[in-house]
Each structure stands twice: as C-alpha cells, then as structure tokens.
C-alpha positions in Angstrom: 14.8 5.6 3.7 10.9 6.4 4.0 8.8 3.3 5.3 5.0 3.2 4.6 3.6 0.9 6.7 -0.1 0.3 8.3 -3.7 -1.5 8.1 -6.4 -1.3 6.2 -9.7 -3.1 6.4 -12.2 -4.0 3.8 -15.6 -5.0 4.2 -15.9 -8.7 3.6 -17.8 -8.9 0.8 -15.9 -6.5 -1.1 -12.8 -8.1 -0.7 -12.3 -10.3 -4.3 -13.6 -6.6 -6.1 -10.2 -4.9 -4.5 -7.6 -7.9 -5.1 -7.1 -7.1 -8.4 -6.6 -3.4 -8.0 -4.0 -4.0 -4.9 -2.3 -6.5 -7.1 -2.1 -4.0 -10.2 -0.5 -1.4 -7.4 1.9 -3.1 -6.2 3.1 -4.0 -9.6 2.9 -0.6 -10.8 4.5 0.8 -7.8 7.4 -1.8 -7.2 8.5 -0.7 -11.0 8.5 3.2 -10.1 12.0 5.4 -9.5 13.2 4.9 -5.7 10.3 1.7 -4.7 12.7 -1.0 -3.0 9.4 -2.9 -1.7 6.0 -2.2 -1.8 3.4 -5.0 -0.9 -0.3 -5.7 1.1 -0.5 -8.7 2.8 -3.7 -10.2 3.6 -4.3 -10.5 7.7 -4.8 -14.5 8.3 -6.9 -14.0 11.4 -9.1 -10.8 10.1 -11.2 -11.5 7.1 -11.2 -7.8 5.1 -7.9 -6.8 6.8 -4.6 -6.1 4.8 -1.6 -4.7 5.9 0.8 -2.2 4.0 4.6 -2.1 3.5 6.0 -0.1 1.1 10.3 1.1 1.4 11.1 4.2 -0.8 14.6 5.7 -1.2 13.2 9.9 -0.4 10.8 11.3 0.2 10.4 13.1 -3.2 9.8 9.1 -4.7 7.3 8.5 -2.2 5.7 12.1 -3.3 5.8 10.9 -6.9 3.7 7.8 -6.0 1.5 9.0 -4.5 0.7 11.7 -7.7 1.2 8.7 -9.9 -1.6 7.8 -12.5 -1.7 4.0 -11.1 -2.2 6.0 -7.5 -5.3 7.7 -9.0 -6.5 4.1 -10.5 -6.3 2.6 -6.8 -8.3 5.4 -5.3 -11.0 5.5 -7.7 -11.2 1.3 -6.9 -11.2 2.4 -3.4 -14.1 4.6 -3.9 -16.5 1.5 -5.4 -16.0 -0.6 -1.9 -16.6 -0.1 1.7 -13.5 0.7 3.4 -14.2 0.1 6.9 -10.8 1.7 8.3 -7.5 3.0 7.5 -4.2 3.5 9.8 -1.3 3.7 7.7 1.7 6.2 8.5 5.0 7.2 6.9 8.5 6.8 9.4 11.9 7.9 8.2 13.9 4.9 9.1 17.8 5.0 9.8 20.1 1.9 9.0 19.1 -1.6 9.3 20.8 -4.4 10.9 20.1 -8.2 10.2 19.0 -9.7 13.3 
C-alpha cells in the first residue's frame, strides 16, 4: 500500500476560493481504480493549514492520479491562490494492526 500523507498551507484569505476544489478532489479521487482513502482535513489550530491523507493500492494507481484530468483541475485552482507551503510525501506502508 502507498500512503500520501502531509501539510499544506493556504493563505487566509484564499481559503473559501480552494474548498470547493479540494472537495471536488477528493470526490473525484476516492471514485478512481486502487483510492481506499483520500481526504484533507482542515488544521483546527492553523487558519490556512490542511493536512493530506490519501491510501492507494500501487504505485501505478497513485501514478494514474496524479496524470488524472481532476489532478490537472486541482492544480490549475492551485495556481489562482497563494500557497504559502507544501510538505507532503509518499511512504510504502507494510500491514496494519488495530491498536
């Protein structure tokens, strides 16, 4: 499994301009080939801040997302606000185990 996890931060005030677009992404993306999870969550204590989780069965799925149309959609929404940072990485996870 291929886990996508990380921060980004948006300028304040550009904020209720990207919450559509994230929310058309993850919809998008959550109905594509080898997606078990993909979501942004809003930080509580960092106005602008979101982080990232996305779970994808290979490698090759995640590849396909990321040449997706809805991919090229999110980037171009990207491009119209400030995007004050972005850390997010890719792990190859092993089994899980409820804790």
């Amino acid at each position: 499994m291929i886990v996508v996890a990380g921060e980004m931060v948006i300028e304040a005030g550009d904020v209720d301009a990207v919450v559509p677009a994230a929310l058309e992404m993850m919809r998008a993306s959550n109905a594509e080939a080898g997606c078990r999870h993909y979501r942004f969550y809003a930080d509580l204590e960092h106005a602008g801040a979101f982080h990232v989780y996305e779970e994808w069965d290979s490698l090759d799925d995640l590849q396909a997302h990321v040449d997706s149309p809805h991919m090229a959609i999110w980037r171009a929404a990207l491009a119209k606000v400030t995007v004050v940072s972005r850390d997010i990485k890719r792990f190859e996870a092993g089994p899980s185990t409820a804790l």
